[in-house]
C-alpha positions in Angstrom: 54.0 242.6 143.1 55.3 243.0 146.9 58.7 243.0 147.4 60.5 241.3 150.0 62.6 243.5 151.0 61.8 245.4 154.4 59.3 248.1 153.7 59.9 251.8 155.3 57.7 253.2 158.3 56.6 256.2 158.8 54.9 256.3 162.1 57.2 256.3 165.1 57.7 253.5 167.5 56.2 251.0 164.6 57.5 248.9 162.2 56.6 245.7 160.4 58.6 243.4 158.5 58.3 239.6 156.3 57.9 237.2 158.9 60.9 234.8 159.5 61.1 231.7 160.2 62.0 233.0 163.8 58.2 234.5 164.0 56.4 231.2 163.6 56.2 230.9 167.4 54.9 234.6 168.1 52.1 233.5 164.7 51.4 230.3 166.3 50.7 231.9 170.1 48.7 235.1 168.1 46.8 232.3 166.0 45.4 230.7 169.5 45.2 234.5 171.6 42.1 235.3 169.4 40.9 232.0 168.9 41.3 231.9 164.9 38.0 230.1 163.7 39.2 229.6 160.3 42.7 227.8 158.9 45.8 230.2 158.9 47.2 230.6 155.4 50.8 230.0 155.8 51.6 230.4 152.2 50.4 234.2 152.7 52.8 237.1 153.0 52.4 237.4 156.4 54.4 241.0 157.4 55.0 241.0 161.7 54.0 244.6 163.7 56.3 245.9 166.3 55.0 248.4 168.2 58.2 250.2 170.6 60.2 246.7 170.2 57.4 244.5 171.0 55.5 242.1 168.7 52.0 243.3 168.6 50.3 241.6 165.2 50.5 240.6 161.6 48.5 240.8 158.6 48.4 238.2 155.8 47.9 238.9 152.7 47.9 237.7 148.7 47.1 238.9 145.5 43.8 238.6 143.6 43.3 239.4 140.3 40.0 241.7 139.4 38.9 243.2 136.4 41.1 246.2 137.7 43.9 244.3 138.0 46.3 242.5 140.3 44.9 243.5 144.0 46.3 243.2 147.7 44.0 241.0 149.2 43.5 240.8 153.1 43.8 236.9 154.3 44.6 238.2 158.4 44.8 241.3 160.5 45.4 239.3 164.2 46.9 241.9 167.0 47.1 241.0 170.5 45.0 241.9 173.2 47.0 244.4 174.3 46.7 246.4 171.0 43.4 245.4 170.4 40.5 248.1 169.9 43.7 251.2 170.5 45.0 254.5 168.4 48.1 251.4 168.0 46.1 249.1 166.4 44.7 251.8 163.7 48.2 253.0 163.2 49.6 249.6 162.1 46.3 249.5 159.7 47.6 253.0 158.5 51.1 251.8 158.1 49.5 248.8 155.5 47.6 251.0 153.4 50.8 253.3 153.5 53.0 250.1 151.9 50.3 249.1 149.3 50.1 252.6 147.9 54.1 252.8 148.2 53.7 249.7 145.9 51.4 251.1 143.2 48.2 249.7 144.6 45.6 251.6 144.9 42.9 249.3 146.0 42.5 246.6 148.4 39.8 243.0 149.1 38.5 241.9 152.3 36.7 239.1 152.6 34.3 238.7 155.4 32.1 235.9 156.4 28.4 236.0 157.0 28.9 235.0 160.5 31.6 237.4 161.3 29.3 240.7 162.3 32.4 242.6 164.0 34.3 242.2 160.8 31.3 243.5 159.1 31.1 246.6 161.6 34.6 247.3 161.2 34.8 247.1 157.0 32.3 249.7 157.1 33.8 251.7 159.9 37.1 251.4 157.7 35.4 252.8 154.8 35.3 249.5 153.1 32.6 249.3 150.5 30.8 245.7 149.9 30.9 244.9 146.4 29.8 241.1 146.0 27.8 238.7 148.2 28.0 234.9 148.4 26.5 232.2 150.4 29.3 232.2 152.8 30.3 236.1 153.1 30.7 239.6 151.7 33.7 241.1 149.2 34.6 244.2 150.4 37.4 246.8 148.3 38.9 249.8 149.8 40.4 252.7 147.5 43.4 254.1 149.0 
């Protein structure tokens, strides 16, 4: 299971850490910069990106259990426009998969909806590989 205890970075400029009470601001402007179309899970781990100093994004996550055992599963990835689409935005991805494996994971889930076809362009860009289908969306898993 994922500590809570601040994890260690390894790219320089970057860090991310277990949002605070403090960050619930920065989540909520984040939440309406892109225009979330789906309900925030604020019961998720929700670990905050700094990028040189500066908020940047956050990633939500929980835990699924599969038939391979307990997996890190992906509820939000939200990053500002300003990291949006950069070499930033995939180091912070980096930096996740980085903390998973530091935490004996060696898998990850995605969930994407139907409706979502940049989501679904990106999964597959990321090496994500779809392993279910259901009326609403596609289950994608990542080995790392």
């Amino acid at each position: 299971m994922i500590n809570t205890v601040e994890p260690e970075v390894k790219y320089k400029d970057a860090r991310y850490y277990f949002a605070e009470d403090k960050d619930n601001t920065f989540i909520n402007n984040l939440i309406d910069e892109v225009k979330l179309d789906e309900p925030f899970d604020w019961k998720a781990k929700i670990l905050i990106f700094e990028y040189k100093g500066e908020k940047v994004g956050l990633a939500g996550f929980n835990f699924q259990e599969t038939d391979k055992g307990l997996m890190p599963r992906f509820e939000h990835i939200l990053l500002t426009k300003k990291v949006r689409g950069t070499k930033v935005a995939v180091k912070l991805l980096l930096i996740m998969e980085d903390y998973f494996k530091s935490e004996g994971y060696k898998q990850y889930l995605v969930y994407v909806r139907k409706d979502n076809e940049r989501m679904k362009k990106y999964a597959s860009h990321w090496g994500m590989v779809s392993y279910l289908d259901d009326d609403n969306g596609t289950w994608y898993f990542k080995n790392i």
